[in-house]
DRENDRENRO-647775 format. One record per residue: residue number from 0; residue in three letters; x, y, z of N, C-alpha, C in turn. Coordinates in steps of 0.2 Angstrom, whole numbers, plus 5000, padded with zeros to 4 digits. Example, Ala and Ser with C-alpha at 12.3 -4.5 7.8 and 13.67 -1.06 7.14 Angstrom:
// DRENDRENRO-647775
  nr rest  npx  npy  npz capx capy capz  cpx  cpy  cpz
   0  ala 5066 4972 5039 5062 4978 5039 5066 4984 5039
   1  ser 5064 4989 5035 5068 4995 5036 5064 5000 5039
END
This chain:
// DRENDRENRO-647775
  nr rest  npx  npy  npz capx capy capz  cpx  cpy  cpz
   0  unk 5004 4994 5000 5000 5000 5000 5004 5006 5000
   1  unk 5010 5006 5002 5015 5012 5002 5018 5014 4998
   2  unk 5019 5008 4991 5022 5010 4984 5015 5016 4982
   3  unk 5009 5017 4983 5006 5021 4979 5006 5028 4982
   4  unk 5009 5028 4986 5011 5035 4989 5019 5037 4987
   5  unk 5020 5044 4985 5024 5044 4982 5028 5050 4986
   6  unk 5032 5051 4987 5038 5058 4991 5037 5063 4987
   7  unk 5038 5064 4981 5042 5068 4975 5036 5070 4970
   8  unk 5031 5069 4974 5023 5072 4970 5023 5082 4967
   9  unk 5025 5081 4960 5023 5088 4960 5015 5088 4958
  10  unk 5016 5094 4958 5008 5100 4957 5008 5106 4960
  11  unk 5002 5108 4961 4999 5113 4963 4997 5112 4970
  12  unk 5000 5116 4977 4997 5116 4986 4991 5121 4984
  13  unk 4988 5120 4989 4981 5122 4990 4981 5128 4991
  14  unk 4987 5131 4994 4987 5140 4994 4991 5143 4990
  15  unk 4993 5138 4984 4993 5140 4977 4989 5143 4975
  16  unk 4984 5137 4972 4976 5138 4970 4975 5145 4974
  17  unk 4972 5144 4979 4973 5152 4981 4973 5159 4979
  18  unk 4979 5158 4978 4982 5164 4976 4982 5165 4969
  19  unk 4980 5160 4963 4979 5162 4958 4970 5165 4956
  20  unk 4966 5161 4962 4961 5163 4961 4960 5168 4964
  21  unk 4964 5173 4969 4962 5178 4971 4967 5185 4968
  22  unk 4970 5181 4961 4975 5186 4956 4966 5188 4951
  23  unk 4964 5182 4950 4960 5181 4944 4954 5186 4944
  24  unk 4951 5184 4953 4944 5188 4954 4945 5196 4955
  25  unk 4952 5198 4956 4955 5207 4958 4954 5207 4950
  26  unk 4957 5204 4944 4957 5208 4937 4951 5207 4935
  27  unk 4947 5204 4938 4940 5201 4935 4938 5209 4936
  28  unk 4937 5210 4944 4934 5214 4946 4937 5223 4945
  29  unk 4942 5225 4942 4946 5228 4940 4943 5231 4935
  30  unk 4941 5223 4929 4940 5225 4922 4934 5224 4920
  31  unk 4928 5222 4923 4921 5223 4924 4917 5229 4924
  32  unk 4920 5233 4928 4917 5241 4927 4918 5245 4919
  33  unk 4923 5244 4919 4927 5245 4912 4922 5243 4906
  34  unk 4920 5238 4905 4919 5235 4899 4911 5237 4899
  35  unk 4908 5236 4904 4902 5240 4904 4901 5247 4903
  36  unk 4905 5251 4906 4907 5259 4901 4906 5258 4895
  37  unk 4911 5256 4892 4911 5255 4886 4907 5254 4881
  38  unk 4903 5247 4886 4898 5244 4882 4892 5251 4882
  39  unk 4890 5255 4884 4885 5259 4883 4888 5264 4876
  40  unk 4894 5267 4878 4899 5270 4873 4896 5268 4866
  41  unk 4899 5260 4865 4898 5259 4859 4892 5259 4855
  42  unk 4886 5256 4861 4878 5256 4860 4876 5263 4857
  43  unk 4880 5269 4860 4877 5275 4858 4879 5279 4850
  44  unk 4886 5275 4851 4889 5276 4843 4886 5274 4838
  45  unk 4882 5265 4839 4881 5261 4835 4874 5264 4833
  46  unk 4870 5267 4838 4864 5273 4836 4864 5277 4831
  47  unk 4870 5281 4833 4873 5285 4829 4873 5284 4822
  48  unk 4876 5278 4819 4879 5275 4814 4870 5273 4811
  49  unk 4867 5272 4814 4859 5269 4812 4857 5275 4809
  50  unk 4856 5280 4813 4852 5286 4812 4857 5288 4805
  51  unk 4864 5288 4804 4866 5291 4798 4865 5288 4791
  52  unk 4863 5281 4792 4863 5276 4787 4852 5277 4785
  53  unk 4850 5278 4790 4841 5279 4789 4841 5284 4785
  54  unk 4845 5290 4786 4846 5298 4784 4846 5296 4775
  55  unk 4852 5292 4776 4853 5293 4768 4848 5290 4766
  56  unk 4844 5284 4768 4840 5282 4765 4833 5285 4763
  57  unk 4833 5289 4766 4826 5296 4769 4829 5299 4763
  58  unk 4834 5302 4762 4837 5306 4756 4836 5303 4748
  59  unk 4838 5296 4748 4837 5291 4743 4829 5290 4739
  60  unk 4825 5289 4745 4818 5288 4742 4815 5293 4742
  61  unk 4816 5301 4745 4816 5307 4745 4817 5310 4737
  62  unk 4824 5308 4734 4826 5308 4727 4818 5304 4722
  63  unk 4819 5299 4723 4814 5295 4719 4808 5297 4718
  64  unk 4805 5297 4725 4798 5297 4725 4797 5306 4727
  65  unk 4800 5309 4727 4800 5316 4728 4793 5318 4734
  66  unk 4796 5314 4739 4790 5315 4746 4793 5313 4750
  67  unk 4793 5313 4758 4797 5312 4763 4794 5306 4766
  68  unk 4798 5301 4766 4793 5295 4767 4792 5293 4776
  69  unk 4789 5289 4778 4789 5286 4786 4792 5280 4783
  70  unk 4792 5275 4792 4797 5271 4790 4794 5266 4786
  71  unk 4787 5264 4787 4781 5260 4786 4784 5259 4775
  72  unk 4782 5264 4773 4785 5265 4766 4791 5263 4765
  73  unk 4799 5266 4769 4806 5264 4770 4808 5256 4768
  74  unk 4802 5254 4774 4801 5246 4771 4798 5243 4767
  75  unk 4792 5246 4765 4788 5241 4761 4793 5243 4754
  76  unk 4796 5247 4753 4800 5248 4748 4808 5245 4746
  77  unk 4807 5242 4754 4815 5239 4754 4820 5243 4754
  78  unk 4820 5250 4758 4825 5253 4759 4829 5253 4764
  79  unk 4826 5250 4770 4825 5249 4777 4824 5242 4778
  80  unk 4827 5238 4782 4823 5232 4786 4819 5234 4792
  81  unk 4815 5230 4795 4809 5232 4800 4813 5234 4805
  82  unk 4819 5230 4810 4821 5232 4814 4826 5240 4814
  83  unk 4826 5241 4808 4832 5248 4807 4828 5253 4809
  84  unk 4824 5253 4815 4820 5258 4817 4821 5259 4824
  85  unk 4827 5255 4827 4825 5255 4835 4836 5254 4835
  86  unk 4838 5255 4840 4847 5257 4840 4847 5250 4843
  87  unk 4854 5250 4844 4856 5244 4850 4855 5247 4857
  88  unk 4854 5252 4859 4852 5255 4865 4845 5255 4868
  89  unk 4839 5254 4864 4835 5252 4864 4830 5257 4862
  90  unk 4832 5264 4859 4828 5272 4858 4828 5269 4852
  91  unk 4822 5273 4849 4819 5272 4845 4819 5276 4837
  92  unk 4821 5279 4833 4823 5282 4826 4816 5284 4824
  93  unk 4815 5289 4822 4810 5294 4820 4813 5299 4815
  94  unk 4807 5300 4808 4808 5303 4804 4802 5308 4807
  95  unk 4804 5314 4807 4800 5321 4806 4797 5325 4797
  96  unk 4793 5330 4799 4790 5334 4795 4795 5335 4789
  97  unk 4802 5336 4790 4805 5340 4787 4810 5334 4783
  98  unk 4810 5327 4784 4812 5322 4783 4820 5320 4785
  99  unk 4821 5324 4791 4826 5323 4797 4825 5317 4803
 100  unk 4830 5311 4804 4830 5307 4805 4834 5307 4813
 101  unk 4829 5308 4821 4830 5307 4824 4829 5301 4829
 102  unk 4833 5302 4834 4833 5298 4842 4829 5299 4845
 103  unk 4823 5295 4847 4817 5298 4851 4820 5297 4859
 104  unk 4816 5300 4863 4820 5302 4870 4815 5298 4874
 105  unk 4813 5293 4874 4808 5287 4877 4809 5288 4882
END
């Protein structure tokens, strides 16, 4: 029974482990604030990027059909998909009177 024990056993002690999981949970905790920042940062940008991309398209069928469309028309005409009306933020894109495409203030 004494040959399965061995002297010269390497690995990892228990206050190893430890200490690597108490390295992991501080940068965990470090860089979780951070990437939430961020993540609104980008959501606001990617709004941004929508609103500029609907514009042109408002401009587009504007050209053609010489009248300011809603978004209802955008799509049935294919110049828009159904969702390209709301951000990754969750606000909503509105065209006005004047065929200026805004961020509603929900």
């Amino acid at each position: 029974m004494l040959k399965f024990f061995r002297k010269n056993q390497k690995g990892f002690t228990l206050v190893e482990m430890m200490v690597v999981l108490l390295v992991i949970t501080v940068l965990i905790l470090v860089a979780l604030p951070n990437v939430t920042k961020h993540s609104s940062n980008i959501n606001n940008k990617g709004c941004d990027a929508l609103r500029h991309m609907v514009q042109g398209q408002v401009e587009a069928y504007r050209l053609t059909h010489q009248q300011i469309p809603s978004f209802t028309e955008l799509q049935r005409e294919g110049y828009v998909k159904e969702k390209d009306n709301t951000c990754p933020n969750g606000k909503t894109l509105v065209i006005d009177s004047n065929g200026e495409v805004k961020v509603s203030s929900n």
